[in-house]
Biopython code that builds the backbone (N, CA, C, O; Angstrom):
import numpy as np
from Bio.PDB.StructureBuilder import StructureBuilder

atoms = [
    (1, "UNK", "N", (-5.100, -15.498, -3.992)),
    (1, "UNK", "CA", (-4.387, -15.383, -2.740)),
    (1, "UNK", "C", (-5.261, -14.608, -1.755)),
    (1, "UNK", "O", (-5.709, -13.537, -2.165)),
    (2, "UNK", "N", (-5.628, -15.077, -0.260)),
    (2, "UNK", "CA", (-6.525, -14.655, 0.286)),
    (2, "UNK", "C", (-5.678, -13.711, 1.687)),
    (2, "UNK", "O", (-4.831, -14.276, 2.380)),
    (3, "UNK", "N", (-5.976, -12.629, 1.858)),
    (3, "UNK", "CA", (-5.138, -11.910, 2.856)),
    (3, "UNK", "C", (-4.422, -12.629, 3.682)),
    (3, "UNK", "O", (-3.212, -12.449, 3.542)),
    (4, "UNK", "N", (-4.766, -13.480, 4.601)),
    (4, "UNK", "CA", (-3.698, -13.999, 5.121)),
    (4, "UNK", "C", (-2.287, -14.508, 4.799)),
    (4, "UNK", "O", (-1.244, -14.422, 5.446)),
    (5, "UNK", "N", (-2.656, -15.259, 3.197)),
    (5, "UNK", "CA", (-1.674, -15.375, 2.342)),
    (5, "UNK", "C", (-0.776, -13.931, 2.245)),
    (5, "UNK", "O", (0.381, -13.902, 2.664)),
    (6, "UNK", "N", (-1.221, -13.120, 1.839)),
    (6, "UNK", "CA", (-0.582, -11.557, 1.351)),
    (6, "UNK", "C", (0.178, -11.577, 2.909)),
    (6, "UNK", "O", (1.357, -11.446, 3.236)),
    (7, "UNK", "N", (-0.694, -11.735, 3.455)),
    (7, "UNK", "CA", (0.379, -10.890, 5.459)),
    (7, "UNK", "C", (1.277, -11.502, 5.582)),
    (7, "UNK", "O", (2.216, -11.043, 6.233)),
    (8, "UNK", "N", (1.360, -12.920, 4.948)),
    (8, "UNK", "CA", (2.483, -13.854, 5.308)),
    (8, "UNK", "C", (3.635, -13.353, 4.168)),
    (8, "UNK", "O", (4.709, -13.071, 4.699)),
    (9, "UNK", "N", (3.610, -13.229, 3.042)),
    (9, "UNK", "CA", (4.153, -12.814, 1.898)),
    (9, "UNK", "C", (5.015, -11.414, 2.651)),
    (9, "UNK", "O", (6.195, -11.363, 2.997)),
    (10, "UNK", "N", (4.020, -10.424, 2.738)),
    (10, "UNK", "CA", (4.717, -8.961, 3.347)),
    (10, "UNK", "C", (6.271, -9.360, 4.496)),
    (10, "UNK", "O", (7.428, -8.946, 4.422)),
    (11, "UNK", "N", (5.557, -10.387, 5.552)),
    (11, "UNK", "CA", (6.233, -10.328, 6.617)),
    (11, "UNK", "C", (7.414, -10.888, 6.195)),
    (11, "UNK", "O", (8.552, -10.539, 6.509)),
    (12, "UNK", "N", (6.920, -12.186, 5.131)),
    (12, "UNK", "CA", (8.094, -12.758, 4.624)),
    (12, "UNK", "C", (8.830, -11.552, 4.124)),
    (12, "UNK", "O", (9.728, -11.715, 4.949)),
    (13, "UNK", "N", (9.101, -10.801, 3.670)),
    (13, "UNK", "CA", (9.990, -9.858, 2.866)),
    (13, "UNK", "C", (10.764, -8.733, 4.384)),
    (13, "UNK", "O", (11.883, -8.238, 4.520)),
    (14, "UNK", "N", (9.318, -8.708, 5.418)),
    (14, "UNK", "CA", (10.275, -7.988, 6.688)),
    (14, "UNK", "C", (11.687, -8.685, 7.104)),
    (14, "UNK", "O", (12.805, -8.205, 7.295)),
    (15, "UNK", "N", (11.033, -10.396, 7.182)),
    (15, "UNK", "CA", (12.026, -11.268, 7.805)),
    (15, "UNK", "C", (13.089, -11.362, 7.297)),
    (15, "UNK", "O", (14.124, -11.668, 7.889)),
    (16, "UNK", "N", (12.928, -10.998, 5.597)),
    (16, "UNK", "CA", (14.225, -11.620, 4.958)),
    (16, "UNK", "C", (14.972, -10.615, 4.915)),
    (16, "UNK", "O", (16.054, -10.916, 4.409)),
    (17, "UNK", "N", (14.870, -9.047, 5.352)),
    (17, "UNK", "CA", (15.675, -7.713, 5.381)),
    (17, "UNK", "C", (15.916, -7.575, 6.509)),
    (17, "UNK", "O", (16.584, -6.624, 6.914)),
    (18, "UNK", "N", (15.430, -8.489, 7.275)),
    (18, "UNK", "CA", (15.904, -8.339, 9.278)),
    (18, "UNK", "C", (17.543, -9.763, 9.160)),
    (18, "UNK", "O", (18.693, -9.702, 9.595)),
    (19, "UNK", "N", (16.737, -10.924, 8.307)),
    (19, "UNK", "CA", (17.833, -11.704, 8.564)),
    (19, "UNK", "C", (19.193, -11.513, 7.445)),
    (19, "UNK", "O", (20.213, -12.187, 7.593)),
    (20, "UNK", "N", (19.055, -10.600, 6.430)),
    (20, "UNK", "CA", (20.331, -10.306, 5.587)),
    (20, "UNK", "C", (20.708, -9.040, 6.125)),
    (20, "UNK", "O", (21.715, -8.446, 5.741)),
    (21, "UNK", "N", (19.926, -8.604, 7.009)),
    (21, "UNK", "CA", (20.608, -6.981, 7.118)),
    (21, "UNK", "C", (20.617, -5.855, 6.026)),
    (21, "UNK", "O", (21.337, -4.875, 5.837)),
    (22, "UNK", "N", (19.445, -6.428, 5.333)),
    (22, "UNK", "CA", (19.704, -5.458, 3.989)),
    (22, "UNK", "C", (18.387, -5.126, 3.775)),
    (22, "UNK", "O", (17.503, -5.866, 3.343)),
    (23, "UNK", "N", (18.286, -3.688, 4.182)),
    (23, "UNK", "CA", (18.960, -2.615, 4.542)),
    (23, "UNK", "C", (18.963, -2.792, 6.324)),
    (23, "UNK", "O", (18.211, -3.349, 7.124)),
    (24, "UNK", "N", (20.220, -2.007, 6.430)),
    (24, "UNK", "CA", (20.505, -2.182, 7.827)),
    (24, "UNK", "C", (19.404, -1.583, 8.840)),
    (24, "UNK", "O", (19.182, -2.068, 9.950)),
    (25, "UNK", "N", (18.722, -0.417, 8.281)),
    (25, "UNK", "CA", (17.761, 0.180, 8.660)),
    (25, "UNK", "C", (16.256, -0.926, 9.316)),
    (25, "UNK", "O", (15.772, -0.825, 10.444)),
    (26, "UNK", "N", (15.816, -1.869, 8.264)),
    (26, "UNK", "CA", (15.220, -2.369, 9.032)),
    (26, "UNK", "C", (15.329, -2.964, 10.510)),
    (26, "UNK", "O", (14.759, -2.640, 11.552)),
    (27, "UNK", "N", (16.138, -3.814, 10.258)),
    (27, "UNK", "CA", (16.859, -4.172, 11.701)),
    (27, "UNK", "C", (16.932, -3.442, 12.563)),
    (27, "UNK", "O", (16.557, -3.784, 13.685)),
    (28, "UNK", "N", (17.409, -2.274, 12.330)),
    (28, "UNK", "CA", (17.721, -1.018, 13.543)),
    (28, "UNK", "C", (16.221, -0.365, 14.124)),
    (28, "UNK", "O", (15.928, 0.114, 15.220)),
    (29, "UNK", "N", (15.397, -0.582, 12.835)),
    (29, "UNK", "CA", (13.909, 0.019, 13.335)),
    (29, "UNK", "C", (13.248, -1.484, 14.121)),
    (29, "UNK", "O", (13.011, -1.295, 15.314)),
    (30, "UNK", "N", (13.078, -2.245, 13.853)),
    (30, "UNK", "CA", (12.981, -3.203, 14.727)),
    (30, "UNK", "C", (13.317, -3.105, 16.180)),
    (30, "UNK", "O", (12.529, -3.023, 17.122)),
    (31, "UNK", "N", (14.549, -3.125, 16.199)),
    (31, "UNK", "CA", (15.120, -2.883, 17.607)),
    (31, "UNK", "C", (14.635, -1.620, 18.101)),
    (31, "UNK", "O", (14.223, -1.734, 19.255)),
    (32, "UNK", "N", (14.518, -0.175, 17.518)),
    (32, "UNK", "CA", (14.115, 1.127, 17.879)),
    (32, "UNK", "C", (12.762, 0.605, 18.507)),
    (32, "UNK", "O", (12.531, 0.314, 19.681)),
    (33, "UNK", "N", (12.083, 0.575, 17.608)),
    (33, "UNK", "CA", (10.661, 0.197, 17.904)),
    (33, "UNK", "C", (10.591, -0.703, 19.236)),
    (33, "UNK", "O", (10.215, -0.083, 20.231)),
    (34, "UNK", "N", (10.779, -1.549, 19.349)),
    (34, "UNK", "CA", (10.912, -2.828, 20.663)),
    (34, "UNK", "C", (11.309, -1.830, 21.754)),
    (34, "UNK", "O", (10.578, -1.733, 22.740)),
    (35, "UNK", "N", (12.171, -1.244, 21.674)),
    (35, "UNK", "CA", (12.757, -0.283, 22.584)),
    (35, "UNK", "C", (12.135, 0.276, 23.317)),
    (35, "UNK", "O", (12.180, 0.360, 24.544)),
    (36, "UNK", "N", (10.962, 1.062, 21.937)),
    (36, "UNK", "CA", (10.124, 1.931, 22.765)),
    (36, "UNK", "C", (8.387, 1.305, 23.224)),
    (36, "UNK", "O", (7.274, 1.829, 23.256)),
    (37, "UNK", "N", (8.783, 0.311, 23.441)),
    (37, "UNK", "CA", (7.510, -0.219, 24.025)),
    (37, "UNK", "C", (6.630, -1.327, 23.099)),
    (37, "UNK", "O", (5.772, -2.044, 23.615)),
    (38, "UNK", "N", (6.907, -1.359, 21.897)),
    (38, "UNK", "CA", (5.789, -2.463, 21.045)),
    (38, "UNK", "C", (6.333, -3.610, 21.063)),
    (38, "UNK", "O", (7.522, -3.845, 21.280)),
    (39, "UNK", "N", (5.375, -4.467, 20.807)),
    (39, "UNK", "CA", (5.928, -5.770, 20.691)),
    (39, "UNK", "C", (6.746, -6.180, 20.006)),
    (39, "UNK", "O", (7.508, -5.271, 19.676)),
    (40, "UNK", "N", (7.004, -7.108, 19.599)),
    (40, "UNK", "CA", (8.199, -7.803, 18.111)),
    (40, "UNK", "C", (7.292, -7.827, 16.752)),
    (40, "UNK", "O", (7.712, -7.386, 15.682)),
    (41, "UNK", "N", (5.926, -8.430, 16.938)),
    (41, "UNK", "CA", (4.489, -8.460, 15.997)),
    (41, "UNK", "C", (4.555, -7.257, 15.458)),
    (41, "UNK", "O", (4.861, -6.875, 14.328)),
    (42, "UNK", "N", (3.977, -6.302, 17.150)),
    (42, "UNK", "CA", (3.632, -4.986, 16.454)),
    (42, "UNK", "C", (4.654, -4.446, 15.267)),
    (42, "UNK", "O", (4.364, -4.050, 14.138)),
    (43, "UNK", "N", (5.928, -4.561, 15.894)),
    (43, "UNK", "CA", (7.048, -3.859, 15.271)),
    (43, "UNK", "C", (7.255, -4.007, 13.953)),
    (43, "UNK", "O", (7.282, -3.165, 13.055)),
    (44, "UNK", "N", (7.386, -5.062, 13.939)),
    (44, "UNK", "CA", (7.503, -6.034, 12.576)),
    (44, "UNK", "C", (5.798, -5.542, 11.287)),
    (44, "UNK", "O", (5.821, -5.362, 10.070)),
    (45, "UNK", "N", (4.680, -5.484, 12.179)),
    (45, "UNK", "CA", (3.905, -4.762, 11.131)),
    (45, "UNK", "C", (3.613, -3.521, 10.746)),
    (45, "UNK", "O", (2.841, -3.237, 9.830)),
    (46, "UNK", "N", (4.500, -2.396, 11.751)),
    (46, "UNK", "CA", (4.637, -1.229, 11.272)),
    (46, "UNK", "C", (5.502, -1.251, 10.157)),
    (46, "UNK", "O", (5.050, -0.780, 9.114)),
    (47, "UNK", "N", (6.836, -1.770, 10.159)),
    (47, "UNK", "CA", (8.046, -2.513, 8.825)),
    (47, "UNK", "C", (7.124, -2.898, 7.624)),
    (47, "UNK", "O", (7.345, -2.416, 6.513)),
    (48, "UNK", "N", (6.089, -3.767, 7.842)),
    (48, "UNK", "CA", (5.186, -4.221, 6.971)),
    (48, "UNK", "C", (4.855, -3.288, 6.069)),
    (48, "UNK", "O", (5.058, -3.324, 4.855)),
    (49, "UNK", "N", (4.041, -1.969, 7.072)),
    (49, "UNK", "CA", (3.537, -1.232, 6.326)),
    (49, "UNK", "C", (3.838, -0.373, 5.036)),
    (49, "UNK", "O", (3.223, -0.155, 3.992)),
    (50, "UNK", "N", (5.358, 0.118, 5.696)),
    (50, "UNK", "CA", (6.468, 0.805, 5.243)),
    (50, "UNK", "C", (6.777, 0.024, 3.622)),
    (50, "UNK", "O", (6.787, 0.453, 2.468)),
    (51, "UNK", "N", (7.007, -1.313, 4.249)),
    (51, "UNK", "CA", (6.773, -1.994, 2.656)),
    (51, "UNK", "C", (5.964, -2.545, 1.664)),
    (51, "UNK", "O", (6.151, -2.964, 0.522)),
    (52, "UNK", "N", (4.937, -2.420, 2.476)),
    (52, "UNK", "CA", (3.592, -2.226, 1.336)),
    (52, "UNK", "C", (3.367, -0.696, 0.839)),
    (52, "UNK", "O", (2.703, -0.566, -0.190)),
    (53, "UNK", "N", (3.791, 0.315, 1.390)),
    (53, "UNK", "CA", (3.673, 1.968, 0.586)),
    (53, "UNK", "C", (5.114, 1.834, -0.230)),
    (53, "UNK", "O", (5.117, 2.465, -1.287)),
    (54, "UNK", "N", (6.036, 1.294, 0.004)),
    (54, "UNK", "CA", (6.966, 1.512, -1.168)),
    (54, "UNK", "C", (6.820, 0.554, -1.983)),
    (54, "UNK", "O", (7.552, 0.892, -2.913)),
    (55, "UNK", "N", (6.367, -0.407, -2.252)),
    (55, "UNK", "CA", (5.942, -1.428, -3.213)),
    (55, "UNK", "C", (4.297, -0.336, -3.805)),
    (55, "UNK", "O", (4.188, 0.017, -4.980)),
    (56, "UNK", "N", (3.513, -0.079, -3.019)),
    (56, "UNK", "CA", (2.732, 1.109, -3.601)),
    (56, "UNK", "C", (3.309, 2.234, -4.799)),
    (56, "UNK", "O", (2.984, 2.286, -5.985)),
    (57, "UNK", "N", (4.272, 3.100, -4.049)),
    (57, "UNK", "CA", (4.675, 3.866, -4.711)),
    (57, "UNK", "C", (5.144, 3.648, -6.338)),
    (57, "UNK", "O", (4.880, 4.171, -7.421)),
    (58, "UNK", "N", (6.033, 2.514, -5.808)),
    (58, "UNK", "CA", (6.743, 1.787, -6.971)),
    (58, "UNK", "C", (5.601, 1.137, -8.298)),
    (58, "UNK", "O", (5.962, 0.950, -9.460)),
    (59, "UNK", "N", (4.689, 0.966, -7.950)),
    (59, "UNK", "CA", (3.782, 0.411, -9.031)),
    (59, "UNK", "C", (2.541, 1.788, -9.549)),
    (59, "UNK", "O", (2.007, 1.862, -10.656)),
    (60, "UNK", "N", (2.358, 2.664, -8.484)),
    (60, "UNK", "CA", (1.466, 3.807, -8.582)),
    (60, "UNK", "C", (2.283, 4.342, -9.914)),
    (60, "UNK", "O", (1.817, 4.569, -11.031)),
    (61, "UNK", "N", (3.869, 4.494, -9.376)),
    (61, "UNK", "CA", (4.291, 5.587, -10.170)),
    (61, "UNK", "C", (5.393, 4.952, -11.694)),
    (61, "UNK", "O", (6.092, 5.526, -12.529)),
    (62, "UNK", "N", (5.102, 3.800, -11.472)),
    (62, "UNK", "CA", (5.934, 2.567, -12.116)),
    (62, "UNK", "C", (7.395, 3.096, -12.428)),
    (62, "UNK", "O", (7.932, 3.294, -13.518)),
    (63, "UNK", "N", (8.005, 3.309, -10.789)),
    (63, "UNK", "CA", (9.635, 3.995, -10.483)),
    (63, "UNK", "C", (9.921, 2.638, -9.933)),
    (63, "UNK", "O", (9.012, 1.821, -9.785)),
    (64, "UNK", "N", (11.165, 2.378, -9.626)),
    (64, "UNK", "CA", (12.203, 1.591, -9.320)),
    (64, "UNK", "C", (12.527, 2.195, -7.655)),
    (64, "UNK", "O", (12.585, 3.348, -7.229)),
    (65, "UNK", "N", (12.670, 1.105, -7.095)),
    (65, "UNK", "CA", (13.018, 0.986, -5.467)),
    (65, "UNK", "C", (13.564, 2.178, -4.703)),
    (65, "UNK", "O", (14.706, 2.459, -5.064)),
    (66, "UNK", "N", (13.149, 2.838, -3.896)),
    (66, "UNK", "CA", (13.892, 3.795, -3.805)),
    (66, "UNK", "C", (14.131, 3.816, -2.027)),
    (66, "UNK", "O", (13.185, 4.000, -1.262)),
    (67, "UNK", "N", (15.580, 3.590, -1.546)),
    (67, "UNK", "CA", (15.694, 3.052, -0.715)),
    (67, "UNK", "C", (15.739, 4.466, 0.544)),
    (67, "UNK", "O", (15.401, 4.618, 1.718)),
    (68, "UNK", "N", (16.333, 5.248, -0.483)),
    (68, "UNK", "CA", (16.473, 6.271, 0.182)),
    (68, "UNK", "C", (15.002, 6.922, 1.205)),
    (68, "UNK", "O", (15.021, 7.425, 2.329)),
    (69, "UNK", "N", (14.024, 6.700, 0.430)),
    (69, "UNK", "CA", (12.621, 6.802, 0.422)),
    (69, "UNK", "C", (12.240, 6.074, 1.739)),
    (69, "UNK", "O", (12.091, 6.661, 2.811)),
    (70, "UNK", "N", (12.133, 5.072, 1.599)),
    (70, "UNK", "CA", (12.467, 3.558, 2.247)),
    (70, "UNK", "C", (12.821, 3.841, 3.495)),
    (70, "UNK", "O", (11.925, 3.989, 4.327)),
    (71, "UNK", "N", (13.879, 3.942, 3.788)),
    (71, "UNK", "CA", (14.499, 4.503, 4.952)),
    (71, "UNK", "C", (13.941, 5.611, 5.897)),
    (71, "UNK", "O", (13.989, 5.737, 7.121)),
    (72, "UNK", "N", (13.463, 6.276, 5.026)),
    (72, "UNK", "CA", (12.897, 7.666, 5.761)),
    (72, "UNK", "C", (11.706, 7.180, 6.218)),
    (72, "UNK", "O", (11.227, 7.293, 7.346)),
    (73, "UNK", "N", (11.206, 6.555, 5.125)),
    (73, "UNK", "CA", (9.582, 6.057, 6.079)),
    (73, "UNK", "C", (9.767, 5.272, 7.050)),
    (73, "UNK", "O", (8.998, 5.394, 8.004)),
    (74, "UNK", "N", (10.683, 4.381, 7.100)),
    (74, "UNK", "CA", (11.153, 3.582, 8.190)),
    (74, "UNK", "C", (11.422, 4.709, 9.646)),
    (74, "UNK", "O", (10.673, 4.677, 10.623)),
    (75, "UNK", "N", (12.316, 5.417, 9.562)),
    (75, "UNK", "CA", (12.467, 6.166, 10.558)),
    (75, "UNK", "C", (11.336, 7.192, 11.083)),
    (75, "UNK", "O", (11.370, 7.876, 12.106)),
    (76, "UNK", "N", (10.698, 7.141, 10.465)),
    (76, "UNK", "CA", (9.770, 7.422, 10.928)),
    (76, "UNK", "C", (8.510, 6.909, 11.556)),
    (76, "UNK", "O", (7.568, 7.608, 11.930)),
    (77, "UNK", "N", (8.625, 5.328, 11.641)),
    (77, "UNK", "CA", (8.001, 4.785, 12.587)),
    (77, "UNK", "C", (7.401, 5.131, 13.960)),
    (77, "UNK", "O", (8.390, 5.783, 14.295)),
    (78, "UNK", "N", (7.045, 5.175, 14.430)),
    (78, "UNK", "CA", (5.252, 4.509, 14.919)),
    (78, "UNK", "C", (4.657, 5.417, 13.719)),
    (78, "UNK", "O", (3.955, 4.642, 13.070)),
    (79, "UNK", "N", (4.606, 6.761, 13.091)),
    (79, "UNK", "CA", (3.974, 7.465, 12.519)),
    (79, "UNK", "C", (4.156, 6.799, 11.677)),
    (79, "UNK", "O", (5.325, 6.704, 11.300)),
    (80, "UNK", "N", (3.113, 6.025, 10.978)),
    (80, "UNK", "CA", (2.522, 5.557, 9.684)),
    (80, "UNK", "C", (3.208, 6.216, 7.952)),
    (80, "UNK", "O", (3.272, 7.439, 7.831)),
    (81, "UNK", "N", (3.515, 5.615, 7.147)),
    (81, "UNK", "CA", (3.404, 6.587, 5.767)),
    (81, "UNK", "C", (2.238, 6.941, 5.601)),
    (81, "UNK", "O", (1.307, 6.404, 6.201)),
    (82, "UNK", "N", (2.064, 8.095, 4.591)),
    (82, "UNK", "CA", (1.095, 8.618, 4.252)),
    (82, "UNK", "C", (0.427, 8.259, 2.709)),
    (82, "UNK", "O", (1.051, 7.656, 1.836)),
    (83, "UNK", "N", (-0.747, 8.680, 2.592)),
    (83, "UNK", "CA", (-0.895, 7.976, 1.015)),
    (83, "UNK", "C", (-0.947, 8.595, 0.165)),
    (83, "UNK", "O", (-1.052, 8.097, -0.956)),
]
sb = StructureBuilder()
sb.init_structure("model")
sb.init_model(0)
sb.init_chain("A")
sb.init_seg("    ")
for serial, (resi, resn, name, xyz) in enumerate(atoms, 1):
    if name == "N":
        sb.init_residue(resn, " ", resi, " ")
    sb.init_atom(name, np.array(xyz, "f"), 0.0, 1.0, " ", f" {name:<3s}", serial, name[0])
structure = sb.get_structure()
């Protein structure tokens, strides 16, 4: 699978938590984000990021989903997770 493949994969997983609403949080950071000036792209690959460090975490530390986690990094958007 060659990166572009992977970006499409990630986003796929943004899209599918923007269009079930699950977690409501994405959606809401979406809209936050847009709000404050980025695009829909941009927005959507800061979300990205957020879920490539908890899919990180989750295999670094071989723990189970942690949404709570999740959320916080989300809200904390434009500021990046950390590694």
């Amino acid at each position: 699978m060659n990166k572009k493949q992977r970006r499409k994969l990630i986003l796929e997983v943004v899209n599918n938590q923007i269009g079930a609403n699950n977690p409501p949080e994405t959606k809401q950071t979406l809209g936050r984000l847009i709000a404050e000036g980025f695009s829909k792209a941009e927005a959507k690959d800061m979300i990205a990021c957020v879920v490539l460090s908890e899919m990180f975490d989750m295999l670094k530390g071989e723990e189970v989903y942690n949404e709570q986690r999740y959320v916080a990094a989300l809200n904390k958007l434009p500021d990046m997770p950390e590694d």
